[in-house]
C-alpha positions as CSV (number, residue, x, y, z in Angstrom):
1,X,149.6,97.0,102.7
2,X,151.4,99.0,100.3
3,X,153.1,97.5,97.6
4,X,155.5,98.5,94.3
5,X,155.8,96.2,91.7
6,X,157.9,97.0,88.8
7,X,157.9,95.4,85.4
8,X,159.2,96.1,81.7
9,X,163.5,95.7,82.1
10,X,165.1,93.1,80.1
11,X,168.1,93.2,77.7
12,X,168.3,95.8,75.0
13,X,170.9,97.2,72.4
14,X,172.5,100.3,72.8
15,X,170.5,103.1,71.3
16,X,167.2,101.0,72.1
17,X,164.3,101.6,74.0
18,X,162.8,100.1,77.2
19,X,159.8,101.5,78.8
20,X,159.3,100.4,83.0
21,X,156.1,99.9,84.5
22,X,155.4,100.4,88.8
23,X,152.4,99.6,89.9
24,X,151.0,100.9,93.5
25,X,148.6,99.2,95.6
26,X,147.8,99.7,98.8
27,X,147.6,103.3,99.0
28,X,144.2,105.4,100.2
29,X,144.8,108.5,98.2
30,X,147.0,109.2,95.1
31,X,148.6,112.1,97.3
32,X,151.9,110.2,96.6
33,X,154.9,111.7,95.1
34,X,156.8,108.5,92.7
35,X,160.6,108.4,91.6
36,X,162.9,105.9,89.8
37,X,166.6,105.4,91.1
38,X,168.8,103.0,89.5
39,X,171.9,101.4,90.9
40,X,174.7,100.1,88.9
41,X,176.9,97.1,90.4
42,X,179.4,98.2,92.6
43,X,177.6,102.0,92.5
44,X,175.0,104.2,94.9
45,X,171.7,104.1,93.9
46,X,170.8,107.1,92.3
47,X,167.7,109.2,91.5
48,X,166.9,109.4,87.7
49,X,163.4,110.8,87.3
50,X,160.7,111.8,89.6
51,X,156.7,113.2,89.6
52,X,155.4,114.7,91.7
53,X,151.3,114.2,92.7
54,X,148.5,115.7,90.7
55,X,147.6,117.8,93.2
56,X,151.3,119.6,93.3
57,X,151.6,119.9,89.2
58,X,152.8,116.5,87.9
59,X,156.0,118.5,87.4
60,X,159.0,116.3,86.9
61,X,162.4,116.1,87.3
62,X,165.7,114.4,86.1
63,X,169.0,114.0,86.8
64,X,171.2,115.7,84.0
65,X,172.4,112.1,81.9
66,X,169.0,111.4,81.0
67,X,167.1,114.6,80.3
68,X,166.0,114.0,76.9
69,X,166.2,110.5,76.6
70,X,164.2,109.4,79.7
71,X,160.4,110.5,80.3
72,X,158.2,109.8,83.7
73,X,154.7,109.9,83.5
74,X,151.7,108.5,85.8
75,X,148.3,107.0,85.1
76,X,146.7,108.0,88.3
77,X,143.7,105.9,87.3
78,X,145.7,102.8,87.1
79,X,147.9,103.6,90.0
80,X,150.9,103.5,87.5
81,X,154.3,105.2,86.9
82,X,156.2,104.6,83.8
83,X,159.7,105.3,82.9
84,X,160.1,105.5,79.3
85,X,163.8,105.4,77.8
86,X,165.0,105.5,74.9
87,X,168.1,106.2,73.3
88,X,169.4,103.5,75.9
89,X,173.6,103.6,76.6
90,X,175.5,100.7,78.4
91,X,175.5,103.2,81.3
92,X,172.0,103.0,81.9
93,X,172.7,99.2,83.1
94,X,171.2,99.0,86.2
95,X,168.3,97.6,88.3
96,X,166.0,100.3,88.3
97,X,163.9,101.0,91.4
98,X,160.6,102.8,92.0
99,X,159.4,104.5,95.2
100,X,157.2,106.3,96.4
101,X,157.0,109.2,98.8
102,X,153.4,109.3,101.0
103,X,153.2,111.3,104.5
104,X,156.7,111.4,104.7
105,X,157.4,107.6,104.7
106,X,159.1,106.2,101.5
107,X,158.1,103.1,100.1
108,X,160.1,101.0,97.1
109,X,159.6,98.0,94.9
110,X,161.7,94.9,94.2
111,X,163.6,96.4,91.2
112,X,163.7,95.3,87.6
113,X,166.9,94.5,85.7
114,X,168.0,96.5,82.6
115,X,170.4,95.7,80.7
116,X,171.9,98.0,77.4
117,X,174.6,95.8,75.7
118,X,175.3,94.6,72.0
């Protein structure tokens, strides 16, 4: 059974760092493209980062108001995708949300809460 767990969000001052753990399990291959959305209250969930397989280039992507402050990466040997942030605004409050992409079916985890405030 395939499973997401994140870990790693808590509360954090503005201008702080945070970095988000999602670890798969479950999967037979690591052909399995992984992104982070977040969703603010009362807001659609939106894609911040993605990464895309090994096999495809590890490229990544972000959406524009984190580029530079946010970085994916994945430990395929772990089965792990981080999110690291830093330079953290009160508009990256959310519960952030990881999911992954495998033949053509999209699988997500529970979500972990962050929190930027002073």
């Amino acid at each position: 059974q395939v499973q997401l767990v994140e870990s790693g969000g808590g509360l954090v001052q503005p201008g702080g760092s945070l970095r988000l753990s999602c670890a798969a399990s479950g999967f037979s291959d690591s052909e399995y493209a992984l992104s982070w959305y977040r969703q603010a209250p009362g807001k659609q969930r939106e894609l911040v980062a993605a990464i895309t397989t090994a096999g495809a280039g590890g490229s990544t992507r972000y959406v524009d108001s984190v580029k530079g402050r946010f970085t994916v990466s994945r430990d395929n040997a772990k089965n792990t995708v981080y999110l690291q942030m830093n330079s953290l605004k009160s508009e990256d409050t959310a519960v952030y949300y990881c999911k992954a992409r495998w033949w053509d079916s999209d699988y997500w985890g529970q979500g972990t809460q962050v929190t930027v405030s002073s």
